[in-house]
C-alpha positions, 0 to 999 in steps of 0.5 A: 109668123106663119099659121104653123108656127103661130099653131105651135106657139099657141100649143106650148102656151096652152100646155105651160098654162095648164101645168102651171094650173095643175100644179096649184091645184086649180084644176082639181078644185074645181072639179076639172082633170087634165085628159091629154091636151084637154081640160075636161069640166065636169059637173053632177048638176042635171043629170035627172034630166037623162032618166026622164028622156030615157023613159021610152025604153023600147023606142030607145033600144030601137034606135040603138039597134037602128045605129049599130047599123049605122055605125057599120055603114059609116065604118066602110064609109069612112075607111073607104073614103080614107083609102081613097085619099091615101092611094090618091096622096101616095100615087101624086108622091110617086109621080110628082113627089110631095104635094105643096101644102095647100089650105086643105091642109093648113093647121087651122083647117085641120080640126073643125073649129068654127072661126078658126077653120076657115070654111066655118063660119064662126056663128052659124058653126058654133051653133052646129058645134054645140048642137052635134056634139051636145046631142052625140053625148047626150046620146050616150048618156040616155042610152047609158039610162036606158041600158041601166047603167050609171052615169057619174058626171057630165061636161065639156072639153076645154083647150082654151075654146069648148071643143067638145062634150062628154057624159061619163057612164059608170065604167064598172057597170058598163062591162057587166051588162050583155055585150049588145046592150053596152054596144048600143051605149058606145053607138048612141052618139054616132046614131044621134049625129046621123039622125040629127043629119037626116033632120036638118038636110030633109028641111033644108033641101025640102020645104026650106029651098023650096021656098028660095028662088033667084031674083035675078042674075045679072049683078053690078060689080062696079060704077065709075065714079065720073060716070051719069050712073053714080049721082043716082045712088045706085050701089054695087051688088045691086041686082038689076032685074029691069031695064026701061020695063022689060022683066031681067032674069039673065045678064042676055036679057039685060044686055038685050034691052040695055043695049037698045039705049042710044048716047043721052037717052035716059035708061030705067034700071030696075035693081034690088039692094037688100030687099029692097026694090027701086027704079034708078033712072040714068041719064046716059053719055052723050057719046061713047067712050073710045071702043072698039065697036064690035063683040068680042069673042072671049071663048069658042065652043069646041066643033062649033060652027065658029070653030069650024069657020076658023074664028077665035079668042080675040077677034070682034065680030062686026057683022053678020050677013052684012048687018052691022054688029057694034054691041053684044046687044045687036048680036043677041037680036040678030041671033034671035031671028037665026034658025038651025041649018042657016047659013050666017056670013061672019065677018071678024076683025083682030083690033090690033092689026086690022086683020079681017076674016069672013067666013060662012058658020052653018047654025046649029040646033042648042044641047041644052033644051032649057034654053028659052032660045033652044029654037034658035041657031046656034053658033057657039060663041062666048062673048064679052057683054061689056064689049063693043058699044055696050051701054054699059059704057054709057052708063058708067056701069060694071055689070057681071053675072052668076047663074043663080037659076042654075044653082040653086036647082043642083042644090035643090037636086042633091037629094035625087042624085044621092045614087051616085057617088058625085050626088054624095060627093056633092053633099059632103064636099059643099061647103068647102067644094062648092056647086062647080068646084070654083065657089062663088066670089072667090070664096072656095065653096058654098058658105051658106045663105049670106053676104053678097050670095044672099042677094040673088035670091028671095023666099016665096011661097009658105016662107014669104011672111018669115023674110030673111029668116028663112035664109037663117034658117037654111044657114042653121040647117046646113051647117048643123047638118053637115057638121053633125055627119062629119062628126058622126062619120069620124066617130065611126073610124075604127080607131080608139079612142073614138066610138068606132074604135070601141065598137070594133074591139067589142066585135073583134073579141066576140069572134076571137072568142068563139075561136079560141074559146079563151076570152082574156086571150081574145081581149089581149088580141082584139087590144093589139089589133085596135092599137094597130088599126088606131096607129096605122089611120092616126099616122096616116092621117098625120102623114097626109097633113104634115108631109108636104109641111115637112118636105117643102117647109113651114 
């Protein structure tokens, strides 16, 4: 069974069990109702606590006044962000026809249930679940208090897993008190899920990344099983960030050190493994394994020098200005003597029919001016750093690579890029987009500080004393924080029944009134116009989601 059918199998249980339920009346003996497809479970109990936080009534209806804007804000955002996808979803229609479905789109990834949205992680999502939708009903309720208004029950929503919460003000107080004051009541909730937002992103992409630096980048991926590495207890996902003494930060510099070894020497591999630093002392092969000595050539820069020079993917390289190239590790140390404007002969083989070239390439200053080896020429070759005569071969060793440096300084500039759309873009699409849109791992976004992730990096600073808590931390923050916008976000869609919905009614009314001076005419056209609204995004959004399904099959 596939994910949809199993999604509609679950539902019409889930439905038979709450009829056979309201039938024998348990829902009602238990203080329960049936709103739709949710069980809602309310309780009396605590409701205290509401006139006791709503004690600081000014600083309260500041914050509402505040959220009215906020409210307003995310409206356009949201309706926006809607608009751009319906254009971009018709346009891929009308060009290519329906889109195949894609787990974008997949029921399960449909609503934002930890540990069945596949993005979400289950213990760090339920923990950013309660707490965004906690604090948006408590939101309503102490603004409720604030505003006096009653409030009758509080509780959460059933559908077998918790799906949310609610407060229940008074209905009949509510519509007497002035029309800002119930406003500031129906956008406490979206208010607190944005300030609850601004809180967790500010610690996290503040002190909290702050305090997180890369170990090191180069990661082993593998080891062979007959190779001299295995008998030292080395373990894959161990990070190497020494190679007999020399201090690793990049898979260049390992390449660089490592490939100095010669057969049966004993090489020294600095790694860490959860925390935990160790030396591996490996003695190494006796003889290299049957490779093809050179450096192969995996990708080329487009107007390099080595696409100038007719050099491409697949050839060796085997020596440079007449100097014998058997590793990427010769190569590196060849480099590392070159300046721009120098001319290098280039001599390249095809393995596979011999086929030698060898051409002049006029060295190039580097773009990237954080480079440590901007300095030096540049030649514009990617290279594969176990080709050739790598010791890695004499090792027995997988080794592979993620610039850990590179990304946590763009999650650490997020912030500073919020001017523009892509820094937005960035923040809101993180976790399911990633910092390059590949993810890390075959993982399709930035799932957090854990698992293999974790291991490229270590906490520093004020942090250093609270160890893996403070990876915990970032997770709690980042999820809480993002789960808490998007909750807020959709609650400002201006469709009922959701708070934007509310709102929009509410205003829409107050100008119809002030033009036909008739204020049950105004309710009946701002009731009609909501409905509209509602069913023009709700269908939308059910188009976008089940059109490819329904085109292309379940």
């Amino acid at each position: 069974m596939n994910d949809i059918q199993i999604s509609m199998l679950f539902i019409l249980m889930y439905g038979l069990s709450v009829i056979v339920l309201k039938k024998k009346y348990v829902i009602e003996k238990y203080n329960m109702s049936w709103f739709g497809p949710f069980i809602m479970l309310r309780t009396t109990k605590g409701l205290f606590i509401f006139d006791k936080l709503a004690k600081p009534k000014k600083a309260w209806k500041a914050v509402g006044n505040l959220g009215i804007l906020l409210l307003f804000l995310g409206m356009i955002g949201i309706v926006y962000f809607m608009f751009i996808s319906a254009k971009g979803f018709f346009t891929t229609i009308e060009i290519n026809g329906m889109p195949e479905p894609d787990k974008f789109i997949a029921p399960r990834n449909i609503f934002l249930i930890p540990g069945v949205n596949e993005f979400l992680p289950a213990i760090w999502g339920w923990i950013a679940f309660v707490l965004s939708v906690g604090l948006h009903e408590l939101g309503h309720a102490v603004m409720s208090r604030v505003e006096k208004v009653k409030v009758n029950s509080m509780g959460i929503l059933l559908a077998v897993f918790p799906v949310g919460g609610f407060a229940e003000p008074d209905n009949e107080e509510i519509v007497k008190v002035e029309k800002k004051s119930r406003v500031r009541i129906l956008v406490a909730g979206v208010t607190m899920n944005f300030l609850l937002a601004f809180v967790c992103f500010s610690l996290l992409f503040g002190p909290v990344l702050g305090a997180i630096e890369p170990i090191g980048e180069t990661i082993i991926t593998g080891i062979d099983e007959n190779g001299p590495a295995v008998s030292t207890g080395i373990q894959n996902n161990t990070i190497i960030v020494g190679v007999n003494g020399n201090e690793i930060s990049t898979i260049r510099d390992f390449v660089k050190y490592a490939d100095r070894t010669n057969p049966g020497d004993n090489i020294t591999i600095t790694g860490i493994k959860d925390g935990i630093e160790k030396d591996y002392i490996i003695s190494t092969k006796d003889a290299y394994p049957d490779v093809f000595e050179g450096v192969e050539i995996q990708a080329i820069v487009k107007d390099s020098p080595a696409d100038k020079a007719g050099l491409v993917y697949g050839m060796f390289i085997t020596s440079m200005d007449n100097i014998k190239i058997e590793n990427p590790g010769q190569f590196i140390d060849f480099m590392d003597t070159t300046t721009p404007g120098q001319n290098v002969l280039v001599k390249a083989v095809y393995p596979e029919n011999q086929t030698v070239i060898s051409k002049i390439c006029k060295l190039v200053e580097k773009k990237e001016d954080s480079d440590p080896n901007a300095d030096n020429g540049y030649i514009g070759v990617y290279y594969n750093f176990l080709s050739g005569t790598s010791s890695t071969h004499l090792m027995g060793l997988n080794v592979s690579t993620f610039q850990a440096g590179s990304y946590i300084s763009t999650l650490k500039s997020i912030p500073s890029m919020l001017t523009t759309k892509y820094g937005w873009f960035l923040l809101l699409a993180l976790p399911i987009y990633g910092i390059d849109g590949e993810g890390f791992s075959g993982f399709s976004g930035f799932s957090g500080f854990s698992g293999t992730f974790q291991q490229f990096f270590h906490v520093t600073s004020w942090a250093e004393p609270f160890g893996v808590l403070v990876f915990w931390l970032a997770n709690a923050l980042l999820w809480t924080g993002w789960l808490s916008f998007y909750v807020g976000l959709f609650n400002c869609l201006p469709a009922k029944p959701l708070d934007g919905g509310h709102v929009a009614e509410e205003y829409v009314q107050s100008v119809c009134t002030r033009i036909t001076k008739d204020s049950i005419k105004s309710e009946i056209i701002a009731r009609k116009m909501l409905f509209v609204l509602s069913t023009l995004f709700i269908g939308t959004m059910l188009f976008m989601v089940a059109g490819p399904y329904i085109v292309h099959g379940f």
